[in-house]
C-alpha positions, -999 to +999 in steps of 0.1 A: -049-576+549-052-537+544-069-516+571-081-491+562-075-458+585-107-449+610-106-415+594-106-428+559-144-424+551-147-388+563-119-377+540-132-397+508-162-379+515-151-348+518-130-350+488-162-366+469-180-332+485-151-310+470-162-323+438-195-321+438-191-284+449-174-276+418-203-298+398-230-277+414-211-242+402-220-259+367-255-256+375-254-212+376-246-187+350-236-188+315-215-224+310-192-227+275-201-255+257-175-283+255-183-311+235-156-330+239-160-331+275-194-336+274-194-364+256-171-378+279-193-371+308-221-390+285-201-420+281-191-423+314-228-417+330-244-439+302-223-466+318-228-454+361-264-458+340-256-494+331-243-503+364-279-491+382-299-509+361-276-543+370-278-528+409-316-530+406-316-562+400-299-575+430-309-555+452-337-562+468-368-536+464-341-517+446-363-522+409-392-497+411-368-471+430-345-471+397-375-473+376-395-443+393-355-426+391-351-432+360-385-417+349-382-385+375-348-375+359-350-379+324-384-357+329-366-330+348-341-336+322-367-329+289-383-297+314-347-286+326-338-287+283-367-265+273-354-241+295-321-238+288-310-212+266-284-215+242-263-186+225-237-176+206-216-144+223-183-130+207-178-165+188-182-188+215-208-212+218-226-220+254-256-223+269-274-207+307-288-238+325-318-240+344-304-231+379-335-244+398-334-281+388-300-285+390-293-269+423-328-287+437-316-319+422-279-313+440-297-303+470-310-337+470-277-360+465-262-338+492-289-344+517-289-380+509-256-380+513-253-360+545-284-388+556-261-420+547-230-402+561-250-401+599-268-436+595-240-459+580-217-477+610-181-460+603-168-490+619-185-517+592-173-494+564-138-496+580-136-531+589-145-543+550-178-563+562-201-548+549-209-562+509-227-534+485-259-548+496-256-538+530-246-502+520-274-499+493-307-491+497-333-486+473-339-448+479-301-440+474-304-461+443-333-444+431-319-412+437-288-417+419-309-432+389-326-402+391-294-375+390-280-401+365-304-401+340-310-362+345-276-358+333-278-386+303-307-369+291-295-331+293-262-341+278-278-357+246-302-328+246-274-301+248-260-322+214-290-315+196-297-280+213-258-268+204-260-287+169-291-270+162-277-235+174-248-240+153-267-252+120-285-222+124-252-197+126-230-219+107-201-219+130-183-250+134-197-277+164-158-281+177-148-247+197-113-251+211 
């Protein structure tokens, strides 16, 4: 039997909040587009996707929260698109993100984080107890189904916007 170290769940999140850091710089300024990597990041969301939509299942009251999610993001998600702006400069594709949806909707993960992070018993998460019903709850799972399918939908929508933007130039979609 492994036992896992008291400190453990303070470093995990803090690497998980190194990470995210770097995800939220993708939210400002002029990004390059990568397709490669986004559709990567499409694949591997379209399955965190899969996995809620089991989660709501069995979890209790966890249903509509994924649902209403699942609606909020891929609306922020089509408004977020229509405000992006995609260009072309010295032979590179990329694109300027909305900076006020993704930074409010990183805002939010952070704060729900920071919530979970002051509320959750350190010593159940240590001990191995506690089952993924115990550490879910319906507003963390609606919140993820929300960032989740924010990013589903403005990754398919940057494939059309960059496809579009490069029909329209004629430069090749793949840019090393």
């Amino acid at each position: 039997m492994v036992i896992a170290h008291p400190i453990t769940p303070y470093l995990f999140t803090g690497l998980v909040g190194l990470a995210y850091l770097r995800r939220i710089a993708g939210n400002f300024g002029r990004q390059p587009w990568r397709p490669v990597r986004t559709g990567i990041r499409l694949g591997l969301l379209s399955l965190a996707l899969l996995a809620l939509l089991i989660a709501a299942a069995f979890v209790p009251g966890a249903g509509l929260a994924v649902s209403v999610g699942l609606a909020i993001g891929a609306t922020l998600a089509g408004f977020a698109l229509h405000h992006n702006h995609a260009e072309i400069v010295d032979g590179k594709p990329g694109y300027t993100p909305n900076p006020w949806i993704g930074g409010a909707l990183s805002l939010l993960l952070v704060g729900r984080l920071l919530w979970r992070m002051g509320h959750v018993d350190v010593a159940t998460m240590t001990s191995g107890s506690a089952g993924f019903g115990q550490q879910a709850s319906p507003l963390t799972l609606g919140i993820a189904a929300t960032l989740v399918a924010f990013y589903v939908v403005n990754s398919a929508g940057l494939f059309v916007q960059m496809r579009r933007l490069m029909a329209s130039t004629q430069t090749p979609l793949i840019n090393p």
